[in-house]
C-alpha positions in Angstrom: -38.1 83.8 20.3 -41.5 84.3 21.3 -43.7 81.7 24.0 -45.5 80.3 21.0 -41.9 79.5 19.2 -40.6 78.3 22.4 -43.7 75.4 22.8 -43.4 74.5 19.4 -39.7 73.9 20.1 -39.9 71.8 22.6 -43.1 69.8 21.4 -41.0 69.1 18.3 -38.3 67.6 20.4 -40.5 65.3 22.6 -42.0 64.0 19.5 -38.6 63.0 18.3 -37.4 61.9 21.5 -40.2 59.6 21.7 -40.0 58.4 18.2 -36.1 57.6 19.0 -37.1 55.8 22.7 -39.6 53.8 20.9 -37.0 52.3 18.1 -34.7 51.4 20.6 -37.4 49.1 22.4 -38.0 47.9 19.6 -34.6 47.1 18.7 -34.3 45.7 22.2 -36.9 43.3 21.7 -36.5 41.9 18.6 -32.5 41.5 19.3 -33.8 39.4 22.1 -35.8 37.6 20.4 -35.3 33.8 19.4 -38.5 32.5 17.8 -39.1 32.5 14.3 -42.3 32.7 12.4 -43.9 29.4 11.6 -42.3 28.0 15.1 -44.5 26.4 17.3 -44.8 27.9 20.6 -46.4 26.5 24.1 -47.6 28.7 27.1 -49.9 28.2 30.5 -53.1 28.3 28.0 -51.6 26.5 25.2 -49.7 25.6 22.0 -49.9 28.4 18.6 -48.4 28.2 15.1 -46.5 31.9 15.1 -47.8 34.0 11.9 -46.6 36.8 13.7 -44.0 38.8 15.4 -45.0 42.5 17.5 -43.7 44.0 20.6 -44.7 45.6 23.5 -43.5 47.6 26.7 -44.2 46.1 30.0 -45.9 48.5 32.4 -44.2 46.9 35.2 -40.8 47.2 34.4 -40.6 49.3 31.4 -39.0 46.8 29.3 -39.6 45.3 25.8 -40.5 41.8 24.7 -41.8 40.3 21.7 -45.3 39.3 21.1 -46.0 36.4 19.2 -49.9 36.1 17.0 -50.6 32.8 15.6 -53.1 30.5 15.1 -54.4 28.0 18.4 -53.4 24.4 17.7 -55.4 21.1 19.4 -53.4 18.7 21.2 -52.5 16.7 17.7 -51.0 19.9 16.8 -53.2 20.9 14.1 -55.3 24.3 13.9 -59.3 24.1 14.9 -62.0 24.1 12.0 -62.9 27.8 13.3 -58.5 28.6 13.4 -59.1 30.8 16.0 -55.7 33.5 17.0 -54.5 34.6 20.1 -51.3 36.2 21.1 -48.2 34.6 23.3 -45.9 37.0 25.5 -42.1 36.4 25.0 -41.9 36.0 29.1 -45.0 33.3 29.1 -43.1 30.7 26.6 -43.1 27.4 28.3 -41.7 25.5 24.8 -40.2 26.2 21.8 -40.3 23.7 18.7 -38.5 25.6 16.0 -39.8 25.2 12.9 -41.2 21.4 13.8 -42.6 20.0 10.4 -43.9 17.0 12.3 -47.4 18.8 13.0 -48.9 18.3 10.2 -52.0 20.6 8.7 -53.3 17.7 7.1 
């Protein structure tokens, strides 16, 4: 084995280290996970319909959560005309409505 061999090597089996570290954060987060999409979600800035469901890795303590995208609802609990998006950390839910019907759309 030459130093060109031995670099490729051992490139190879970071990449598949990584590959493997990031499936188990995943795995982490989602089997931590209790919202389902079309719940309605509340945090400091608000209230979203979830359409969505991600993850990500928290800097600080190199843990997974679940990310939550959906569309902004008003106070009546019905999207704006624009139905603007934004995205809810697992660790920033205030409320949790699963699946609550009672806010209409119309």
């Amino acid at each position: 084995m030459n130093i060109q061999e031995y670099q490729e090597k051992i490139a190879f089996l970071k990449k598949v280290f990584e590959t493997a570290e990031m499936n188990i954060k995943k795995e982490f987060a989602l089997s931590n996970n209790t919202i389902c999409i079309n719940d309605i979600i509340t945090d400091n800035s608000g209230s979203i319909k979830v359409e969505k469901i991600g993850f990500y890795i928290s800097f600080s303590t190199n843990l997974s959560e679940c990310t939550y995208n959906g569309v902004i609802l008003n106070a009546k609990g019905v999207p704006d005309k624009k139905n603007k998006k934004r995205t809810v950390y697992q660790s920033h839910i205030k409320k949790h409505n699963e699946n609550d019907y009672t806010l209409s759309y119309t």
